[in-house]
N, C-alpha and C positions, 0 to 999 in steps of 0.2 A: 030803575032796574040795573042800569048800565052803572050807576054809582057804587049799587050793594054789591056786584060782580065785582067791580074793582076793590072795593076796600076786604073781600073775602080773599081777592087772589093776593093782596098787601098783605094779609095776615098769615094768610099760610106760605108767602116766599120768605117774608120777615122773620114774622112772629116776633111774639114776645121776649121780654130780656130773660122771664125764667127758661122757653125755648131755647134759647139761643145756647144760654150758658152749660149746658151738660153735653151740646154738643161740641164745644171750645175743647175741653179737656181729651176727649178722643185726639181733635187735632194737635194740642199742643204735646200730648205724647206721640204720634208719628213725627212731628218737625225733630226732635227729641232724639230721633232714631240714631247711631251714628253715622247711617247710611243707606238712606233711601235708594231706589236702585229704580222705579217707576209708580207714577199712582194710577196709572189704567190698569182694568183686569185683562189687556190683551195682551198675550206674551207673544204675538207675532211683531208685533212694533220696537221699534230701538228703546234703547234704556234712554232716560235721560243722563246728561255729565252730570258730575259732580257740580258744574258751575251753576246747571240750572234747578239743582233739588234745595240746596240751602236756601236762597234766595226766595225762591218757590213758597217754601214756607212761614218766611217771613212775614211775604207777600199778604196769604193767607192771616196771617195773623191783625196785619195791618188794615186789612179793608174789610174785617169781618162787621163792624158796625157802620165804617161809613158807605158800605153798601146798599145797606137798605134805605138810606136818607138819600143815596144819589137817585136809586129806582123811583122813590119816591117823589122825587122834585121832577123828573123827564116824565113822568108818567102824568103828573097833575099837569103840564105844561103842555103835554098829547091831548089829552081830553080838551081842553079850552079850545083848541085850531078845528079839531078832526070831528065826523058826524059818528052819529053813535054806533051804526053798526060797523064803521069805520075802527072803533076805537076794539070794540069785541074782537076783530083780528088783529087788530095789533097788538092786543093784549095777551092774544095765542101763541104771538111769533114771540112774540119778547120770552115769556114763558118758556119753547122751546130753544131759543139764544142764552138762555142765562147759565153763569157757569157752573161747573156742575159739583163741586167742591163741595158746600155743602149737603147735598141730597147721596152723593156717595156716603158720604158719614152714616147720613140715616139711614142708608140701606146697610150698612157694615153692623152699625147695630141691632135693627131689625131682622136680621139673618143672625147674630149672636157667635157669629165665626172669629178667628183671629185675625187683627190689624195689618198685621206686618205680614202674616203669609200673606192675604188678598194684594196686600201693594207689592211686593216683591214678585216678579214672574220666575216661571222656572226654567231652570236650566235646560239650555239646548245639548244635545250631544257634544259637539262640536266646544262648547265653552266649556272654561276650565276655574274652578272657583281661586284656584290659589296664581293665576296669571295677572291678575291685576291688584296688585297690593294695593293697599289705603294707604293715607297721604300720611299717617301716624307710621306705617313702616318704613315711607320713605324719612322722613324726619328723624327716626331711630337710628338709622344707618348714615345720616351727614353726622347726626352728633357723635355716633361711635367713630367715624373717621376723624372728625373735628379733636375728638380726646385721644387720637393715636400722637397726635403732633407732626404727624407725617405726609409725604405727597405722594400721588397714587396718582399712576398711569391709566389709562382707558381701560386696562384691563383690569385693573386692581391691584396690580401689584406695588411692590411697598418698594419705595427707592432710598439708597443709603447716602447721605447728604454727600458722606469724604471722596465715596468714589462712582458713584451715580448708579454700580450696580444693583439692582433689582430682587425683590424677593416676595414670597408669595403669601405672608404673614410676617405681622409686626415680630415674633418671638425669636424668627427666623433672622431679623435682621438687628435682633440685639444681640444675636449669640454671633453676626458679622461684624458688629461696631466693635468690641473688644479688641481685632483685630487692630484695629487703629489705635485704640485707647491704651493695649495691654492690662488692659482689667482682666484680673485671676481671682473672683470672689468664692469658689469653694475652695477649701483648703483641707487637707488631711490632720486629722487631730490625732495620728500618729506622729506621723515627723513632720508635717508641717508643712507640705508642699503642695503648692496653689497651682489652682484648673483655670482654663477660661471655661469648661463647661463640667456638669456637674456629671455627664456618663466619662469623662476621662477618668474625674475621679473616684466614680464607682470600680473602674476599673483597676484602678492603681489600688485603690483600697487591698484587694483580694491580695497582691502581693505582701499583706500582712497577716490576712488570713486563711491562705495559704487554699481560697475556694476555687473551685475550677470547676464550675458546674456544665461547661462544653465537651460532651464526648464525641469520639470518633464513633462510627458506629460499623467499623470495617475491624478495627483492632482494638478499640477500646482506651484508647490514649484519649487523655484529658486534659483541657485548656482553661488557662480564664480568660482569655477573649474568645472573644466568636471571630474576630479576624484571623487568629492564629492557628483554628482547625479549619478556616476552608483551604488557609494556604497551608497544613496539612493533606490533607481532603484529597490535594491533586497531585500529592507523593503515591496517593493508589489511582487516580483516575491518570496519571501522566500527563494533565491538563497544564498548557502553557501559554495564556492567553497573551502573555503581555510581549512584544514582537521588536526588537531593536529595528530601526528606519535604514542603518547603516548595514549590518549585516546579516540582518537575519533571526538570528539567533534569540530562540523563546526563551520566557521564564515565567516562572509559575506565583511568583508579585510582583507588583510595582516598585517597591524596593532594590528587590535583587536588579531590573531593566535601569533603575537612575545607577545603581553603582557601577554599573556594565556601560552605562552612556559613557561615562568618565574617562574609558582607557582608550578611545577615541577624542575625545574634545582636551584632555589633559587636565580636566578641571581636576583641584584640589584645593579647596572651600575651607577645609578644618588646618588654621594655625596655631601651633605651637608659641603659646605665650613666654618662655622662658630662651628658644633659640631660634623661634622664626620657620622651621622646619615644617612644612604644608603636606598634609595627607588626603586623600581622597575618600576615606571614609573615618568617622567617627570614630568609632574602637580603634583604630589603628592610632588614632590621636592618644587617647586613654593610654591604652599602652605604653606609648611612648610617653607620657606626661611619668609615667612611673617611675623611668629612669634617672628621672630629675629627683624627683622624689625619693625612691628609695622603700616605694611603698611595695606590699608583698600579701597581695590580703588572701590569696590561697593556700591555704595549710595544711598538711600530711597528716592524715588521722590518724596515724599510726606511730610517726618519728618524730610530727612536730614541724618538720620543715618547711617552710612559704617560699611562692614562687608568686613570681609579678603579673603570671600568664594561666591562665585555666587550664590551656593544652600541655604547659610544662606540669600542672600537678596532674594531671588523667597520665601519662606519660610515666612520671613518677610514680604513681600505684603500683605501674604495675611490676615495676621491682620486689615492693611485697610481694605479688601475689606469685610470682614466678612467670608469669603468663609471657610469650615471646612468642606471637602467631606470626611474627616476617620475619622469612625466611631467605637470605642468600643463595644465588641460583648458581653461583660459583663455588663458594666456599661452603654452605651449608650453615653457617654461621646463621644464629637466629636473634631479633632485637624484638626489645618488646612498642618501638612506635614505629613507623611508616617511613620518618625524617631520619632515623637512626641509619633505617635500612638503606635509604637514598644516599646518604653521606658515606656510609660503607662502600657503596658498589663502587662511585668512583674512583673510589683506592685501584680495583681494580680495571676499570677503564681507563684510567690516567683522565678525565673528565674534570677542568679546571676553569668552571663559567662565569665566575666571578674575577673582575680584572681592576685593577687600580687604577684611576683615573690619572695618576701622576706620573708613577713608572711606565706601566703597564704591567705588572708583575702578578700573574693568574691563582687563582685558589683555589681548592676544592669545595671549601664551607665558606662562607658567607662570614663565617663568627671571625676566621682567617684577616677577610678582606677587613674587618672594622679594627683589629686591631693593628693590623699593619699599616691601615691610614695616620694611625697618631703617632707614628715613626715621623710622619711631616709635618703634621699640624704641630707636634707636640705634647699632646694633649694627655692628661695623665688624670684620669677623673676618679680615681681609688685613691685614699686616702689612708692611712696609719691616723688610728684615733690616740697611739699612744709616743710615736715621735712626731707625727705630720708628714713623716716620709710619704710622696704620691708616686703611684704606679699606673702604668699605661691600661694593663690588663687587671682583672680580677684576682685571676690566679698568683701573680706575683704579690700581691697585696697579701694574700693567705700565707702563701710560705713566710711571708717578711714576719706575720704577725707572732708566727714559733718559735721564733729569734726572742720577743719577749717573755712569751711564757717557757720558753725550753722545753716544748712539748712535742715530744718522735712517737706518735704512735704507730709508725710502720718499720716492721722487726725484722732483721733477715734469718730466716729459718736455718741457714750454716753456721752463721757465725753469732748471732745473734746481736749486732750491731744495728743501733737504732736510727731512724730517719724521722724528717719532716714532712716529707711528701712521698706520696705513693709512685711516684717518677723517679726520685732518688733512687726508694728503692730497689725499682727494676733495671737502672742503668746498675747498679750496685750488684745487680745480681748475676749481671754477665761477664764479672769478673771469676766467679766461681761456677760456669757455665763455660764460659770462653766463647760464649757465641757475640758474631760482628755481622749485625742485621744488614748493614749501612756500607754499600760498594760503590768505589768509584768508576762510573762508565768512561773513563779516559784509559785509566790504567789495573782498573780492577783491583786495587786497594781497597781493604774491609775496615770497619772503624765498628767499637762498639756506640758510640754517640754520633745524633747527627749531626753535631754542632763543630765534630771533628771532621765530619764527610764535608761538612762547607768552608772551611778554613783549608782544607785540601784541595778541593776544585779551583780557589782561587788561583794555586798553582801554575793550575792546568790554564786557567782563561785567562788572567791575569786579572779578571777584573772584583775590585775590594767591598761593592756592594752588591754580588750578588745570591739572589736569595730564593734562587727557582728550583732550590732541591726539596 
């Protein structure tokens, strides 16, 4: 009796190899899973780790035949010791001790439900599916770091080898390694001039075609940067964000606040590669690089004429146009620029703020003071292209050059005797006028030229250079 019990409960724990084998393939598609998460159907219990599900089913796969040969051999070795009805409960406990691996299966299939929903428990409130990545995402993210070629701090940011500063993406610190490198790989396929980054050169582009898709939306003025209408933007808001440390004094970019820094600290960065001469802002380099040069690239739409200076051709228009809105508050006298008007007035204020460093000898313009300096240096930077004769000023270079062509275009309406310069012929013309502009304050003597008022005063001082009339 106790025999047949036993070899029935050896068959149905066992069974046979056709048994067995339809049960294998359920398990060996959950070990399969990429990620078992639990095989109890209780979702109050802990998940298992990842360390104990792989193995887990290895395990499972491993002792699925030598299990029944072990039960088998402990089992015949209980019966030979134990009495029989000894053996009847032990054979009850064993039954409920034995693991449960198997008979889950049979019950998965006998209910006909899905695998992986019954072993997977559900989500509690509290959990969150996308908090614990799989070990394949972390693996994704060492190799994408590993093919940056780069070192990354605890926080992830991306460090630049030359100067250790930091940055929060690799793209970010390619467009900073150029810096070091001076790599300029876009280049304009207009004229040819190279970016370190490719929105410079979008931007430079437009200055060929001429697009300026940035409007104001206060006046309707239009830009091709976008930098160049917010620093418009605050010509209507009167917005002055950017604040000198030394005095105060706002401004409405960054730009205009470094040239403003400069007339404090004395910086003057831009040299002049042909005389050494250091200016404090760029253009004023340019400019002056002209003088050397000789270059004139603003031209009179109207006469033809080039000037070396933007403000000297806007200045010049407006002779065509007639236009003279400064106005002298003295004389009435009207100019058509601003600098016209300033250099006028102090005719009338005797105001002379320009002084020579050498003599001391004061001017009213500024143009005064430069040529009166190469009375010392010597310097004669106008040139005769057809003897070589050189001149200190410009103006004499002109007259000298009528000398070769024989050419008076200025006429005197009396006599009709012709001149070279339009100086000529005004002193020329106070001979048939009789008027003597030119008085000497010692003795009140009149001259028609001023050149005779200074050979006169020396008279009076005694002294042979002077030249403060």
């Amino acid at each position: 009796m106790c025999a047949r019990k036993t070899t029935e409960y050896k068959e149905e724990l066992c069974g046979t190899k056709e048994d067995i084998e339809p049960q294998r393939h359920p398990l060996d598609a959950v070990c399969k899973l990429p990620r078992v998460v639990s095989l109890r159907a209780d979702p109050n219990k802990d998940e298992l780790c990842p360390e104990q599900q792989e193995p887990g089913c290895a395990q499972v796969k491993e002792e699925k035949e030598p299990l029944c040969v072990q039960v088998k051999e402990e089992q015949e070795e209980e019966e030979e010791e134990r009495p029989p009805y000894i053996k009847e409960e032990a054979q009850e406990d064993e039954i409920t001790k034995f693991p449960l691996m198997v008979v889950t299966v049979k019950s998965e299939e006998s209910d006909g439900g899905s695998k992986t929903d019954d072993l997977i428990p559900p989500l509690s409130e509290g959990d969150d599916a996308t908090s614990q990545p799989s070990d394949s995402d972390d693996d994704d993210d060492d190799e994408h770091l590993k093919s940056d070629g780069t070192s990354c701090t605890d926080n992830r940011r991306v460090k630049c080898s030359q100067c250790d500063k930091t940055f929060v993406n690799k793209s970010s610190l390619k467009r900073h390694t150029r810096t070091h490198t001076g790599e300029k790989p876009f280049a304009c396929s207009d004229c040819g001039k190279q970016f370190s980054r490719k929105v410079n050169l979008t931007s430079h582009t437009r200055k060929h075609t001429g697009e300026k898709p940035f409007t104001c939306s206060v006046c309707g003025k239009r830009y091709s940067l976008k930098d160049s209408l917010i620093s418009h933007t605050r010509t209507h808001t009167r917005e002055k964000p950017f604040a000198c440390l030394d005095c105060g004094k706002g401004f409405s970019t960054k730009g205009e606040l470094t040239v403003h820094t400069r007339t404090h600290t004395g910086e003057k960065p831009f040299a002049c590669s042909v005389c050494d001469k250091t200016f404090s802002l760029k253009e004023s380099l340019i400019r002056h690089t002209r003088t050397h040069t000789g270059e004139k690239p603003f031209a009179c739409s109207v006469c033809g004429k080039s000037f070396s200076r933007k403000g000297h051709l806007r200045d010049h228009l407006k002779t065509h146009s007639g236009i003279k809105p400064f106005a002298c508050l003295i004389c009435v006298k009207r100019f058509s620029s601003k600098t016209d008007l300033k250099r006028h007035t102090r005719r009338h204020t005797g105001e002379k703020p320009f002084v020579c460093s050498v003599c001391g000898t004061t001017f009213s313009v500024k143009a005064s003071l430069t040529m009166h300096t190469r009375t010392h240096t010597g310097e004669k930077p106008f040139a005769c292209s057809d003897c070589g004769k050189r001149f200190s000023i410009k103006g004499g270079l002109t007259r000298h050059k009528k000398t070769h062509t024989g050419e008076k275009p200025f006429t005197c309406s009396v006599c009709g005797k012709g001149f070279s310069t339009k100086e000529e012929l005004k002193i020329h013309t106070r001979t048939h006028t009789g008027e003597k502009p030119f008085e000497c304050s010692f003795c009140g003597t009149k001259f028609r030229q001023k050149q005779h008022l200074k050979a006169h005063r020396r008279r009076h001082t005694g002294d042979k250079h002077n030249n403060t009339c």
